[in-house]
N, C-alpha and C positions, 0 to 999 in steps of 0.2 A: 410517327408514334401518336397515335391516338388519346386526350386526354381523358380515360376510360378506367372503372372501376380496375377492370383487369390487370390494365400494366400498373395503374396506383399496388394492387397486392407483388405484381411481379417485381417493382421497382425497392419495395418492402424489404420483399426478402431477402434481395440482393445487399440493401443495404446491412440488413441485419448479418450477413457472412460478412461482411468488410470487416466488421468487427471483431470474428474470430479471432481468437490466438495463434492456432493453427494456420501456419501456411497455409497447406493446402485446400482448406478450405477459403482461404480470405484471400489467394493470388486470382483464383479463376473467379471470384464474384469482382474482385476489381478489375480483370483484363477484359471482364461484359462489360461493365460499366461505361469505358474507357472505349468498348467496341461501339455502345450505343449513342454516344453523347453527341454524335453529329448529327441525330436527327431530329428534325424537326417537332417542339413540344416536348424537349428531353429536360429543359432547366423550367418550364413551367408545370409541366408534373409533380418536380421537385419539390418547387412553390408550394404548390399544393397538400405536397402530402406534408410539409412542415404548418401547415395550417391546422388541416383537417385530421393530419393523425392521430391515435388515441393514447400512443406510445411514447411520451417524452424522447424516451431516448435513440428512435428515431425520428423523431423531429428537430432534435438535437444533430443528429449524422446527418439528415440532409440538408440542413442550413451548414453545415461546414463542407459536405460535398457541393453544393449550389457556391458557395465562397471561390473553392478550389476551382470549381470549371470557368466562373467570372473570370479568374486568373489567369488560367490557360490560354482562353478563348478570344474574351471579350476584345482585347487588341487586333484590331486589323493592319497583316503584315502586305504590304505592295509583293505582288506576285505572289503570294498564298491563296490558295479557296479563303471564303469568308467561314468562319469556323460555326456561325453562330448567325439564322438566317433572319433575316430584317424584321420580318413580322413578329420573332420570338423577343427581339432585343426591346421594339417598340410596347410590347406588353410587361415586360421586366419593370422597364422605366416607370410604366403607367402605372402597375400595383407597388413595389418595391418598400415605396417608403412609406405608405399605408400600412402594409404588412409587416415591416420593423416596428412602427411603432406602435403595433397591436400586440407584438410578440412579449412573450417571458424575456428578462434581462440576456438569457446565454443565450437563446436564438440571437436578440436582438444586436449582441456585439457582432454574431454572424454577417447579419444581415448587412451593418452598419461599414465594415470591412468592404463589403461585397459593393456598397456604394459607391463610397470613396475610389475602389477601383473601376469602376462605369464612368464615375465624375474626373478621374484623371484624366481618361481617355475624350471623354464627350460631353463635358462642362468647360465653359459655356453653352459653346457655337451649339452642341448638338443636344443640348439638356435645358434649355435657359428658362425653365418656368420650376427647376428644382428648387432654387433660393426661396420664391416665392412660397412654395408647398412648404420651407422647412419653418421661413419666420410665421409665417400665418400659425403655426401650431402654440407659438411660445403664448398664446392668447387662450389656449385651451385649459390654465389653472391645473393640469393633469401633471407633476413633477415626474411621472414616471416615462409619459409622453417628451415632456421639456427636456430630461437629461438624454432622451433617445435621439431626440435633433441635435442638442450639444454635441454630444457623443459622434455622431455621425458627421456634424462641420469641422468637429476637431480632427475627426483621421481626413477628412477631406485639405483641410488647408494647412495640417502641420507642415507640408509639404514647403510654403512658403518662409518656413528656417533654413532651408539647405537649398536652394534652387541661386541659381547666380540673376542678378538684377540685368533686368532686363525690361525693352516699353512693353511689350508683352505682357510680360510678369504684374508690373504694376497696372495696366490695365485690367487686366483681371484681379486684380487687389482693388482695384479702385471700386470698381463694377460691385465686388462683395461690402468693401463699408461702403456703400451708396444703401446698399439693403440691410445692410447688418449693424452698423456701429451704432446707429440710432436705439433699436430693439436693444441691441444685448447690454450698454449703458443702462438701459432703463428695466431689463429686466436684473439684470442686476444689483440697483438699488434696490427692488422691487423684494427681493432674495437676502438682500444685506434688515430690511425692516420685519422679512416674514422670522428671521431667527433673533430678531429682538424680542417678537411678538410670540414665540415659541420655546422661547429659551431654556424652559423647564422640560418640552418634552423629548427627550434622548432620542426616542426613533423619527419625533420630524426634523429635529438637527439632523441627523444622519444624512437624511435625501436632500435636505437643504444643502449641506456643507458639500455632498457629490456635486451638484448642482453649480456651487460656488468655485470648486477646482477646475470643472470645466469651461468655467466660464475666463479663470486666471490664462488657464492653456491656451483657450481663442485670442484672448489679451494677446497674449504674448506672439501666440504665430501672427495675430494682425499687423502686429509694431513691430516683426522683428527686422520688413526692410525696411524700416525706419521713412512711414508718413504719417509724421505725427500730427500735420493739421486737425484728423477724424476723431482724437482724443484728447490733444492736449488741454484744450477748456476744461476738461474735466479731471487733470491728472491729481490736482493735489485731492479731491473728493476721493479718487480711488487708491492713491497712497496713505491716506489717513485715514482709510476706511479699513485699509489692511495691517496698517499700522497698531491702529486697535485691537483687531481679531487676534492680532499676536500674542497683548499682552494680558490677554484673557485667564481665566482660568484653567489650571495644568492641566483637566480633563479634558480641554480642547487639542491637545497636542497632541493627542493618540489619532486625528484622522488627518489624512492626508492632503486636505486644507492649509494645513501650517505649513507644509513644504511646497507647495503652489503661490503662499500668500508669500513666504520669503522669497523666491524663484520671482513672481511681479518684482519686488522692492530690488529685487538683483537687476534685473535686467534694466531697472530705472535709474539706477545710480549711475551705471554707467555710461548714461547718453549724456554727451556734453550740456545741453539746453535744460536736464535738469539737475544738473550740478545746484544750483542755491538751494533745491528742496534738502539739503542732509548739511549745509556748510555752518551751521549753526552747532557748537559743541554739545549740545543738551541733546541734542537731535542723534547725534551721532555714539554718544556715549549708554543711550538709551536704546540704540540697535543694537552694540555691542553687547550691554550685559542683559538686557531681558531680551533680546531676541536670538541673538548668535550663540551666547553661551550655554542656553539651556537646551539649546538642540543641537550641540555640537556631543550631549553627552549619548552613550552607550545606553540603550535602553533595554525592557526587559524584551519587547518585540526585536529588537535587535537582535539578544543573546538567545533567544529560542530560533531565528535562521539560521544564525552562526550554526547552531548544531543539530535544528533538525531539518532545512529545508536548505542546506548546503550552496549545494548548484545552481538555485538563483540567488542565494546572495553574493557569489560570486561572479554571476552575470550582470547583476546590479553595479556590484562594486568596481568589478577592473574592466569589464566593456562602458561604464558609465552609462549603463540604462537605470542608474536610481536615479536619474528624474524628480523624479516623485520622493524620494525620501529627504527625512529633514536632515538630515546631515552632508548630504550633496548641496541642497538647495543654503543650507547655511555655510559650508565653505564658500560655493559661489558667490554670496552675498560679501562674503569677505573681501575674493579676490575685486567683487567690483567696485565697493568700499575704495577698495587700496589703490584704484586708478587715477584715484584725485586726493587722496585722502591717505597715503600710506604710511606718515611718519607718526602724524595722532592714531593713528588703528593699529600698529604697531605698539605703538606707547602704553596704550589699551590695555591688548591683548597680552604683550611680555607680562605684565606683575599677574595677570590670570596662569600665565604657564608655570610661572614659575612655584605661586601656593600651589598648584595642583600637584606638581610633581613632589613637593615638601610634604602635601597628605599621603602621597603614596609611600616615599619613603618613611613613614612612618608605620603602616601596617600593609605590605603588598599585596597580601594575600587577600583583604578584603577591600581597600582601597585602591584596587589597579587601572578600575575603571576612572579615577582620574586622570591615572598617567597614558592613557588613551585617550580623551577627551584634549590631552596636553599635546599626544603627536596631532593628532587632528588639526589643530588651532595652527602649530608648527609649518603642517603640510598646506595648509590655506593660507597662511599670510606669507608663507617665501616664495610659491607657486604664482608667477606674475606668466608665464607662456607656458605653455604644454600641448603634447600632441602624445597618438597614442603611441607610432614609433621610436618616437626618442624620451621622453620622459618631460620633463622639466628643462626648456631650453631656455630660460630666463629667469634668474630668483629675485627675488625681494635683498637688495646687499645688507637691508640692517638686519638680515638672519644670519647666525654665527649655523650653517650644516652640518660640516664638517663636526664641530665641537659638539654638536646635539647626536651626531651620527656615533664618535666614540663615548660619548659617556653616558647615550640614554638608548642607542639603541643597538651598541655588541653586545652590551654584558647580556641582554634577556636574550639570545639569540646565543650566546658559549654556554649558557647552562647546559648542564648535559642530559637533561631530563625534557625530549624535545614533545612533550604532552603538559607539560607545565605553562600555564596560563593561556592556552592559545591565541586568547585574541590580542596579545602584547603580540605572541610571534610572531602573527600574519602581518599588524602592524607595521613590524621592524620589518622586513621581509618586505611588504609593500612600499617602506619607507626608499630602502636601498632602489626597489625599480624604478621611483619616482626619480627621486634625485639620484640618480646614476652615472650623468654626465656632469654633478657640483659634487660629488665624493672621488678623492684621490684612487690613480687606478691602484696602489697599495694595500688603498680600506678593501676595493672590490675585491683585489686578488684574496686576500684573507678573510672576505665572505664567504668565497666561492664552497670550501671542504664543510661551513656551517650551514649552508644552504641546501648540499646534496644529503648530509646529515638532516637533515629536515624533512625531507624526500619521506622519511619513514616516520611520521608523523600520524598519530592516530587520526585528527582532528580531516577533514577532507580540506576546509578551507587552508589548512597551514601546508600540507604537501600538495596541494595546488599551489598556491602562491610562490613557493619556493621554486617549480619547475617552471611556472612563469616567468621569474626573475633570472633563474639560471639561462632561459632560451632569450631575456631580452638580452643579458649581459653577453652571448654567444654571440651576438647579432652589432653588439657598438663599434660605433665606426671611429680611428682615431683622427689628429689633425690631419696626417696627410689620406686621409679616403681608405685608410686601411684597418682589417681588424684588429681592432684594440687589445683583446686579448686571445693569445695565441694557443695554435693548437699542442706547442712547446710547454707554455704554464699549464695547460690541462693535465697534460699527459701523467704527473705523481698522481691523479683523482681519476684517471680511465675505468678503471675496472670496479671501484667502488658509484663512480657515477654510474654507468651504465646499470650494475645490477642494483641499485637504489630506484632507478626509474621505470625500470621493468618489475621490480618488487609490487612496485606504488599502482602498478596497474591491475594488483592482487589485491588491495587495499579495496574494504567496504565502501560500496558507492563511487569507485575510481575504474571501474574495469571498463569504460570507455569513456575513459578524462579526457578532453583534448588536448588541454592547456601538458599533460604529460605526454600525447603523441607526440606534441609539437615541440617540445623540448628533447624527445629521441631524435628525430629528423635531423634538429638544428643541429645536435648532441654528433651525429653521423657526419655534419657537414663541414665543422668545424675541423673534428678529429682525423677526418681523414681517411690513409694508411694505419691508423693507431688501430680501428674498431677491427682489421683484418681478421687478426686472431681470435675474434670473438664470432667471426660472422656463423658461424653454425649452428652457435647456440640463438643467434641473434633470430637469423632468418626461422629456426624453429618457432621460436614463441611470437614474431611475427605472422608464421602462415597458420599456427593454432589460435591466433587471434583474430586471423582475416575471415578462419571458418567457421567461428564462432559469431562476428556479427554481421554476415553474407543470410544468415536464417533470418535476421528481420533489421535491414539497417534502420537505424535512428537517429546517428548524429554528424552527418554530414562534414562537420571541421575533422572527427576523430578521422573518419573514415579518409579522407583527402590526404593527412597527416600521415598515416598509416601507409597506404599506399607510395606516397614521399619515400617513405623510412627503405621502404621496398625497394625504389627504384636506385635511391644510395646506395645500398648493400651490394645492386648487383654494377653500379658504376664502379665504385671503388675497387672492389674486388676485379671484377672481369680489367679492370685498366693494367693490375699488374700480372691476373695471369687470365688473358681471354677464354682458358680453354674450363677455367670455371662456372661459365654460362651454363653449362648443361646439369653441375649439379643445385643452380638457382630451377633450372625445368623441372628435376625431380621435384624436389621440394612444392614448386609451386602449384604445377600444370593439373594435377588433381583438382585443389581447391576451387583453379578456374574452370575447367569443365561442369563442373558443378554449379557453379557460379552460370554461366553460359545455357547450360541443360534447365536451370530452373527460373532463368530469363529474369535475374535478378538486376533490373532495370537500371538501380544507381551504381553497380557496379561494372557493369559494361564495357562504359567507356574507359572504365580507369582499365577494365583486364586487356583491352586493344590496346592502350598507351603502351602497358608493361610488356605485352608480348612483342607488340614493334621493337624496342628497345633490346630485348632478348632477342629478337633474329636479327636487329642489326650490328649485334657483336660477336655472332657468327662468322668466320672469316670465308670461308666458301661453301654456296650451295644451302640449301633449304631440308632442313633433317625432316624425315617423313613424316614427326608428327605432325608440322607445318601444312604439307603438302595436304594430308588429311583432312584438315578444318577451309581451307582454300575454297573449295566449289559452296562450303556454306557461309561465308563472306559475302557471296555474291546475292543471297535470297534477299529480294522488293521487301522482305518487312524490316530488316534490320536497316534499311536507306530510310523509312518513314520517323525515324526515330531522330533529331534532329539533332541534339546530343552525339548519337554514333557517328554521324558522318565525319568531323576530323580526325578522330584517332580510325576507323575504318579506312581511310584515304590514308594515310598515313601505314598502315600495316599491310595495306596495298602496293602502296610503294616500296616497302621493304621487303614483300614479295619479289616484285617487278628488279628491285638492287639484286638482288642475291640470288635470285634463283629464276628467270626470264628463259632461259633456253630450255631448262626442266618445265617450266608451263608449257610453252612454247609447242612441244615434244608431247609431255604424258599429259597435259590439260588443254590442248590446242581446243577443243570443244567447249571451254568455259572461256574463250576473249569472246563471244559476242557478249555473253554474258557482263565480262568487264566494260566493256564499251556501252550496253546499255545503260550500267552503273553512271560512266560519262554525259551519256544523249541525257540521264534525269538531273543530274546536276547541272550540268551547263543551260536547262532553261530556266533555272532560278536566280533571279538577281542576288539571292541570300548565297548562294551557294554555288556559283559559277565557278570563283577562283579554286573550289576545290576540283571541282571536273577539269579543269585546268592544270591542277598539282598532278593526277591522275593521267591525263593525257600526252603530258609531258616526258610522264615516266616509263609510259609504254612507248611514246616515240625514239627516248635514248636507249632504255634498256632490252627491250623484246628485239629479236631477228629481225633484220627488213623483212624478208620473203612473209614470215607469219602475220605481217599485218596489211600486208600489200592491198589484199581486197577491200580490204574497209576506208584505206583511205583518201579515196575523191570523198566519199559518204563523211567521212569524219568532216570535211573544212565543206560541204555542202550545209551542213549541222551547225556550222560556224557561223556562215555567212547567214544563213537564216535566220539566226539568234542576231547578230550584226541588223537583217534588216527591221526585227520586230521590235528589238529594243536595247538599244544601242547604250550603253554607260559605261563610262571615266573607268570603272572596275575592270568591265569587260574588254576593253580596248586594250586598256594596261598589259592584260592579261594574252588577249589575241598576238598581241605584239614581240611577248617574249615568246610565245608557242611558235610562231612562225620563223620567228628569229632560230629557232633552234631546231625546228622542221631545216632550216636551211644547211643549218652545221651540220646535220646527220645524214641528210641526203644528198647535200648538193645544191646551187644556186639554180642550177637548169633547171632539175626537180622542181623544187619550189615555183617557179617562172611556168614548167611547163603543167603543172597541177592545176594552178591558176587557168590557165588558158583551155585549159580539156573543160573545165565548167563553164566556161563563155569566154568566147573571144576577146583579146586586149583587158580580162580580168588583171593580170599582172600590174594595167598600166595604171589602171587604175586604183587598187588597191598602193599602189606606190605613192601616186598621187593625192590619194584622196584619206588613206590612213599612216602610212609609216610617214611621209617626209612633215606632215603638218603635227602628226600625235605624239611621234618619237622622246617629243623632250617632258611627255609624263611618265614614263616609265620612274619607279624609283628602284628603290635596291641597289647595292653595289652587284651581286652577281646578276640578276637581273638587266641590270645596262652591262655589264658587261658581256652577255648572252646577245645582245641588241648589239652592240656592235661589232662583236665577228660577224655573226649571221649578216648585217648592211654590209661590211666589208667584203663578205663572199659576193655579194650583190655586187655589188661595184666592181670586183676584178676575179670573179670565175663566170662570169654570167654573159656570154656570147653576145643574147641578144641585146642588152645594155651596152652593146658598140657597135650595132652593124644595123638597129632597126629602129621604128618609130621610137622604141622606147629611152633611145642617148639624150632625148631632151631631159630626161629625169635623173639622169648620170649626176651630172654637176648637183642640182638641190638636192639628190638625197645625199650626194658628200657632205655639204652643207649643214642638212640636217644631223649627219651623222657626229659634226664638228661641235655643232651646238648640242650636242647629248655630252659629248666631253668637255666645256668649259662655258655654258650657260647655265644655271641655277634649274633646277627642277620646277617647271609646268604644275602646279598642285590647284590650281582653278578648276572648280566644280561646277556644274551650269546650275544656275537656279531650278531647275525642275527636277534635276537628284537631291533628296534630301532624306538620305538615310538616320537613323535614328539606333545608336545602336543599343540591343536589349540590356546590354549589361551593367551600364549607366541610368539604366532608369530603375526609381525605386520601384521595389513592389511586384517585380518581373523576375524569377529566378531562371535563366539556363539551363538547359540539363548537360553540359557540356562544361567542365570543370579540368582546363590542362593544367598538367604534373609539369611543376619546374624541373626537376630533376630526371622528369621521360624527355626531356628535351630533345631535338632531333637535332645533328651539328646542321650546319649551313653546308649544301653539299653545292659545288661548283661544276656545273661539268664540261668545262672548256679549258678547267684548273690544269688538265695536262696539254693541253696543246698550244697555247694563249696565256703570258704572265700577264703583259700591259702590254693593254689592246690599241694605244697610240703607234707601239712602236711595231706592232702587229700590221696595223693602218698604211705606217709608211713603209714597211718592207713588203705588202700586198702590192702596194701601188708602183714600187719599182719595178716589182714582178712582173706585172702587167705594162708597164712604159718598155719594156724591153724584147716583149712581145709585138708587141706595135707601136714602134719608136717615133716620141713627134707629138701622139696624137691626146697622150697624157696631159704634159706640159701646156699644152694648148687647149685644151680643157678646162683647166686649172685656174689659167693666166685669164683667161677671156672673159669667165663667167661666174667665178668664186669673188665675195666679198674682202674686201682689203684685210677686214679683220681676223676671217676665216684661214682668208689665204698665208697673215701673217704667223696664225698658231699652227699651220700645217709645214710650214718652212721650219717650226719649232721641230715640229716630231719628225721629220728627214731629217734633221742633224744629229737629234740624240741618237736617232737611228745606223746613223753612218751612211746613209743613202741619199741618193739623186733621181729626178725622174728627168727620163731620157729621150 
């Protein structure tokens, strides 16, 4: 692509259709987009036209489309084309951070995003004069320039809060305060003098105080693996620099400075080495009540998210991305208070809770806001461990819970007026999820009918919160690993639970709540047999819901949740009567076509999970409709899509289960087609094991006769991939196919297939991969697939006793002995080093598996083979009595003492002798 007037207008338009509302005008300009972006000049256009456009708000769309393809792209995968060709990536680098920081603030956070993910990939080694470009700027007196660099090292090194310590890690840490700890020290002072020097004027506070948070945030990711050499000279300058800002005047506490500046003093209290800076009473009683208590209170910015911007305050609040607000950062300062200091912070804080709640009880209706300010203080000083699954695994013992839980937080939560004061009820409601596993499971059980009664709550935060707490309290695990509450105590609240939470999905601003998908699912999971008698109505408003947001998905958790709820209704049900699968078809099989017909990309993969699922609880044969969608499984674009490929392998193989002789028969002219499917998978390191999953399935399930032709060309396919490029994956993998190639066709087979492609292949392939690889296989079906198949080796296999190859007889038994009582082979060579995508931040999947599509583990030696020891020894009798003598003496001459003595094991339990 030329970077030419032309395509800058063509690239315009296109952008301008992304933006329709209309589908169909905004799928086909994103599926060009999407078609063009491999070429060459396609993200430096972009550049460009975010420069030079006259349109903000396409200048605006293409710094988030340039964001979005950095993401996609920028990562280079081993064995992938490079998405993104050298000369464009080198010009990116070269302008990139010029161009941010010439940008308006919303490109600029674009751009800045768009860095950070370049510098995870290619900072240092491959970026190492970026540091350089960013400090050199902080010299330019430009504060709008200064926060663009801030802004842009903060997404770049948050990274170093959650990454595990490592020489690595800290080399690149070290590498950064080599360049940095110097400058941001000093501009920071520099920044701490310009708003003494400004203090009167409101809007250069503003950019100053921005300026100031980001620079707490770099603080913090720089210290957080704790090398405190680069700052400690200077700590107490910077704790009594923040210490001050604190106890400024109340109109400083509206920006988001004060929840940065307490978040520092948090994070500092709790490093042992500066314990003495707070050990002083005056010090400590002076954080408590001007710092903790006035931002522990309910403000009016508060009470305007509460009820007009819902959805991220409850993103803030129960995911913990407030961060940034003063009331996180002031419990935090608590909890770290309390790690050296918890009897005097305690001591503190009680006579605070206790007037607070005394002003409340004195007028509630206008004074409530204390007795929230009170659970707050409550919930921070008993909160010593916590995690997002369990709640509170550790309290504070000099908090009485339980006593706070019946007398300050049922009675606001029994009124029967569940729109009355809401920010108490979310409160209590959130109090219960917290401390879940320190309340009696008596209180819970008698939460539970106040909680579903919540459910229908005007307020969004309070019946959100309630189905949160309902889905964690579904999910607690008792002392001995079992669920704590049963789906026996559910059962008096069935019917009023269910239709409360499917109500709550009719509720303004809930009609794709997650937090309520995710509590039906659980709601399904727990219950059972119970939801049976509902399922009609269930699956109804389920598939009226799936076709409602299949026209523009938005919310990814709802969506995943949903699809769950889906795959329950039809586990449950088809477990007790199988032949109800066809009427989850009706119901469904519309919506997905549609789904399918208009190539709605995030739901794809879930409609292949579901439909696997639905044809594998079929009991025979593949009903036509099946048959019908079968030849369009097999089209090259739906394999490019990387997302599709394990639920399409998988719906393949449930083909291949259920209905093999029908292909076989009325589709014999679509297996090259499937096999193609194979030859693409099997040359990718990403994606071998699935050409694997696939190939395996046609080998057990399909006709001999129907694949006969293809298969020298199959293990030709094999070996070729074997000699290009050989890994621990693939091996694994080869090992069970052939293993299982053997059980289906026979050990001669196998032996003489090898040998039709070159001569004494067999010996060597024995020698050079099963007897030395065999002990990485893992899986229990897996090795146990590995060892029939060696066993036919060993005693159905002619040439294995009459020709060159009896040398290999004895070590591969050997080997075979060490697959059953040596430890699993898991040694990786240094030059595999896989990386997998789902673990790393900042990379999303498009491939999202459904617990509950889950596929069983299927065995397929389960009927012929229980235990494959004693399989072993009644083989080898088999075969001694055939050729009497030559067993024993096999055995005796050349098996290791240790081998020989676990094999004397399995002939006894066996009941057999060799002869």
């Amino acid at each position: 692509m030329e970077l030419s007037d032309a395509n800058l207008q063509t690239l315009t338009e296109y952008l301008k259709k992304t933006l329709d509302p209309d589908p169909t005008i905004r799928r086909p300009a994103e599926k060009f987009l999407e078609s063009v972006e491999g070429n060459q000049n396609y993200p430096l256009l972009l550049l460009t036209l975010l420069e030079k456009s006259q349109d903000n708000v396409i200048k605006v769309c293409a710094s988030v489309t340039f964001k979005n393809y950095i993401k996609r792209n920028w990562r280079i995968i081993e064995d992938e084309p490079n998405k993104i060709c050298e000369a464009d990536r080198i010009a990116i680098k070269a302008n990139i951070v010029h161009l941010m920081l010439s940008s308006p603030e919303q490109i600029q956070k674009q751009l800045s995003d768009a860095i950070s993910i370049i510098g995870r990939e290619d900072f240092p080694q491959k970026w190492p004069d970026l540091l350089t470009e960013m400090v050199n700027r902080f010299q330019s007196g430009d504060f709008h320039v200064i926060n663009g660099v801030l802004r842009t090292a903060h997404s770049l090194f948050k990274r170093y809060r959650h990454e595990f310590k490592s020489n690595e890690l800290w080399t690149e840490i070290k590498l950064v305060l080599d360049a940095f700890a110097l400058p941001l020290t000093n501009l920071f002072k520099a920044t701490i003098e310009l708003c003494s020097t400004h203090a009167n004027d409101a809007s250069a506070l503003k950019v100053l105080f921005s300026s100031l948070i980001l620079i707490a945030k770099l603080f913090y990711s720089l210290n957080f693996q704790d090398l405190p050499e680069f700052f400690e000279d200077n700590m107490e300058t910077w704790m009594n620099n923040f210490h001050s800002l604190l106890t400024l005047d109340n109109k400083l506490l509206q920006t988001d400075l004060v929840s940065n500046a307490i978040q520092f003093l948090a994070s500092v209290c709790e490093r042992p080495h500066y314990k003495n800076l707070f050990e002083d009473q005056n010090t400590l009683t002076s954080i408590c009540e001007k710092v903790i208590v006035p931002n522990m209170e309910f403000r009016a910015a508060d009470e305007e998210a509460f009820e007009d911007n819902s959805e991220e305050y409850i993103r803030r609040d129960l995911e913990g991305s407030d961060i940034d607000t003063r009331r996180r950062a002031a419990c935090d300062l608590v909890r770290g208070l309390c790690k050296f200091f918890e009897g005097p912070v305690t001591g503190i804080f009680s006579g605070y809770v206790n007037s607070m709640l005394q002003e409340y009880a004195k007028n509630p209706s206008v004074n409530w806001k204390h007795k929230d300010a009170a659970i707050y203080l409550v919930t921070s000083l008993a909160s010593k461990a916590q995690t997002q699954r369990h709640g509170i695994t550790q309290a504070n013992e000099l908090v009485n819970l339980t006593e706070f839980f019946v007398n300050h937080i049922q009675p606001d939560l029994k009124s029967p007026n569940v729109n009355e004061f809401p920010v108490l009820k979310a409160d209590g409601i959130k109090y219960i999820m917290i401390f879940r596993n320190q309340v009696p499971k008596e209180q819970l059980l008698a939460s539970i009918p106040l909680l579903i009664n919540h459910l229908q709550a005007e307020s969004i935060v309070v019946h959100t919160y309630a189905a949160h707490a309902l889905e964690r309290l579904f999910t607690m695990k008792g002392s001995n690993n079992t669920i704590l509450i049963t789906a026996a105590e559910i059962a008096p609240f069935v019917e009023i639970l269910l239709t409360n939470l499917f109500k709550a999905l009719t509720l303004p601003g809930s009609s794709e709540n997650e937090y309520i998908m995710k509590a039906i699912m659980r709601s399904f999971s727990l219950l059972q047999e119970a939801i049976i008698p509902y399922i009609p109505t269930l699956i109804t408003q389920l598939t009226q819901k799936l076709l409602a947001v299949s026209k523009n998905p938005s919310k990814p958790h709802f969506n995943h949740y949903m699809f769950e709820a889906i795959c329950l209704s039809i586990r449950i049900t088809c477990k007790a009567n199988p032949a109800a699968v066809v009427n989850f078809e009706e119901a469904l099989f519309m919506v997905f076509t549609e789904i399918l017909q208009n190539d709605v990309q995030e739901f794809i993969p879930y409609v292949f999970q579901v439909m696997s699922l639905l044809l594998e609880t079929h009991k025979n044969g593949i009903p036509s409709s099946y048959m019908a969608l079968f030849p369009h499984l097999l089209q090259p674009v739906l394999w490019e899509r990387a997302g599709n490929i394990p639920p399409l392998v998988r719906l393949l193989q449930a083909f291949l289960e259920k209905g093999s002789n029908t292909i076989a028969s009325a589709a014999a002219d679509k297996i090259p087609g499937l096999l193609g499917v194979f030859q693409k998978l099997i040359a990718s390191k990403a994606n071998d094991h699935q050409g694997f999953f696939l190939l395996n399935s046609i080998i057990e399930h399909m006709p001999p006769e129907s694949v006969d032709q293809y298969r020298k060309q199959i293990f030709i396919l094999l070996f070729q991939r074997l000699q290009n490029s050989k890994t621990t994956k693939f091996i694994k993998s080869f090992l069970v196919f052939i293993n299982l190639y053997c059980i289906k066709y026979g050990a001669l087979a196998l032996q003489e297939i090898f040998d039709s492609i070159q001569p004494k292949m067999f010996g060597m392939v024995l020698e050079k991969i099963i007897i030395p690889e065999i002990q990485k296989v893992s899986g229990q079906v897996e090795k146990k697939i590995c060892a029939v198949g060696i066993t036919k080796l060993l005693t159905e296999c002619p040439p294995m006793m009459d020709t060159e190859y009896t040398k290999l007889w004895t070590p591969l038994l050997q080997s075979l002995i060490g697959l059953f009582e040596l430890p699993e082979d898991d040694t990786i060579p240094d030059e595999e080093h896989f990386i997998d995508i789902e673990d790393t931040p900042g990379y999303q999947t498009a491939f999202s598996q459904l617990a509950f599509a889950g596929k069983k583990e299927h065995d397929p030696v389960g009927q012929l083979v229980n235990n494959p020891k004693i399989h072993l020894a009644q083989s080898l009798h088999k075969l001694s009595t055939a050729c009497p003598g030559r067993v024993p003496s096999m055995v005796s001459t050349s098996l290791n003492a240790e081998a020989l003595q676990y094999l004397q094991g399995y002939l006894q339990a066996a009941s057999v002798t060799l002869l």
